[in-house]
C-alpha positions in Angstrom: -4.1 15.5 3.0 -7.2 14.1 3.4 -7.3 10.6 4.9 -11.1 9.8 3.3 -10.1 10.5 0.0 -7.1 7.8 0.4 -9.7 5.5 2.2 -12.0 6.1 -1.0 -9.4 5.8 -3.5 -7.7 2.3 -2.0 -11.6 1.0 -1.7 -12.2 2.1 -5.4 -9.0 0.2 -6.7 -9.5 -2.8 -4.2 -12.5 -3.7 -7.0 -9.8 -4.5 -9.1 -7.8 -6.9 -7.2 -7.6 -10.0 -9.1 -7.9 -12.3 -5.9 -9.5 -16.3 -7.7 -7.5 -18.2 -5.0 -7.8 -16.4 -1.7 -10.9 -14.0 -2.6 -8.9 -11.5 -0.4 -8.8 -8.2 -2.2 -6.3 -5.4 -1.4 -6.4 -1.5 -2.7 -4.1 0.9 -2.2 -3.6 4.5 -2.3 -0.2 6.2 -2.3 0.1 10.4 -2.0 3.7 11.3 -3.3 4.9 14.2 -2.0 4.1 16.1 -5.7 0.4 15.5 -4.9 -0.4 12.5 -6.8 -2.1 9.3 -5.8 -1.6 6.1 -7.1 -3.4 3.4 -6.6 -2.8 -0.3 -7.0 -5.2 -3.7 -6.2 -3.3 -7.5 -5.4 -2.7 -9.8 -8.4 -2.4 -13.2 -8.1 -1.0 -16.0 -9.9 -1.3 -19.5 -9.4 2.1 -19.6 -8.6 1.5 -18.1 -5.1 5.2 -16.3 -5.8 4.4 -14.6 -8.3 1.3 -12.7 -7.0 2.2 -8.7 -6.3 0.4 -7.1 -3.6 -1.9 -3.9 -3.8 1.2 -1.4 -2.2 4.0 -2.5 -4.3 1.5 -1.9 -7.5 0.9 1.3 -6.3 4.5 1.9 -5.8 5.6 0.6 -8.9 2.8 2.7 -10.7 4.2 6.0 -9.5 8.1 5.2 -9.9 7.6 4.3 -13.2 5.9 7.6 -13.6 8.8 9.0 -12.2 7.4 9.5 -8.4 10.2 8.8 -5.9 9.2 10.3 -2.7 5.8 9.2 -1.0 4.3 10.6 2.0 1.4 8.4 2.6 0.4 5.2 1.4 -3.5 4.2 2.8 -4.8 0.4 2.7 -7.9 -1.3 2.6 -9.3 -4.5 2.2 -12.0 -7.2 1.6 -11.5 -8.9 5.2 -12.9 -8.1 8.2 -10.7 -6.0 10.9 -7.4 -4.5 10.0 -5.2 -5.0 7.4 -1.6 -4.3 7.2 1.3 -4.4 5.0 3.6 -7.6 4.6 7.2 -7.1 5.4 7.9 -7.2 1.4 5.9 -4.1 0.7 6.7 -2.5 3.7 10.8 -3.1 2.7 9.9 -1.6 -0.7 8.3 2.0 1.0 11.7 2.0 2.7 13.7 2.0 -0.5 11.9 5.4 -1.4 10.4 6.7 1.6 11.6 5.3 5.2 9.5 7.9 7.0 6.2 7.6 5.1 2.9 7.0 7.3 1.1 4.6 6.7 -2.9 4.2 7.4 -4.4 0.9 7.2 -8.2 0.5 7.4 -10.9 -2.1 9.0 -14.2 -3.2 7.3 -15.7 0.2 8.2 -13.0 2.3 6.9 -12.2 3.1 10.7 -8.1 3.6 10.4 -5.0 3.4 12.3 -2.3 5.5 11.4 1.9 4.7 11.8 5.1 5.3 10.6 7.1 3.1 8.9 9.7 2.7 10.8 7.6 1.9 13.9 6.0 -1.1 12.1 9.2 -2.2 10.0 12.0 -0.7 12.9 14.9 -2.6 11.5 15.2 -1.2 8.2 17.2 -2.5 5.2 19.2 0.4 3.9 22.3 1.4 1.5 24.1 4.4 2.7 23.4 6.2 -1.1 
């Protein structure tokens, strides 16, 4: 797996973020285990709740395309320094994936890599 090509994918989707109200655009890039990459760019709405982040488009992308194991999902952003995952879209890689790393990127595309479960430790999870 090539890190770059996740940090080039996430930037190419992050044009897409539809961001009027906070001009903070997201991409994301998600490797399923299959091989595939899905990307995904934040939406918002003008009702603040309504407004999806880049990672859960990503993830919703690739489960409805029948994806349900991820390995790595990479992100990127407008901002300057580091950007991470919220708690919502990190709860939502647990559902599918509680051990998938996750690389998150500054300004310069220098990147940090983790686990999930070191940046989310107390997981929400039903015994399936």
């Amino acid at each position: 797996m090539d890190i770059k090509k996740l940090i080039e994918e996430a930037r190419k989707a992050e044009k897409y973020a539809y961001a009027p109200y906070s001009n903070f655009r997201v991409g994301a890039a998600l490797l399923t285990s299959s091989g595939n990459i899905y990307t995904g760019a934040n939406v918002e709405n003008a009702s603040y709740g309504l407004t999806i982040c880049a990672e859960r488009t990503a993830i919703v992308k690739a489960v409805t395309a029948g994806e349900r194991d991820f390995n790595v999902i990479c992100v990127t952003s407008s901002g300057k320094g580091f950007v991470y995952p919220c708690g919502a879209c990190l709860q939502v890689l647990a559902e599918f994936s509680p051990h998938i790393r996750v690389i998150v990127t500054d300004e310069n595309d220098n990147y940090c890599e983790y686990l999930l479960k070191d940046m989310l430790p107390n997981l929400f999870l039903f015994d399936k």
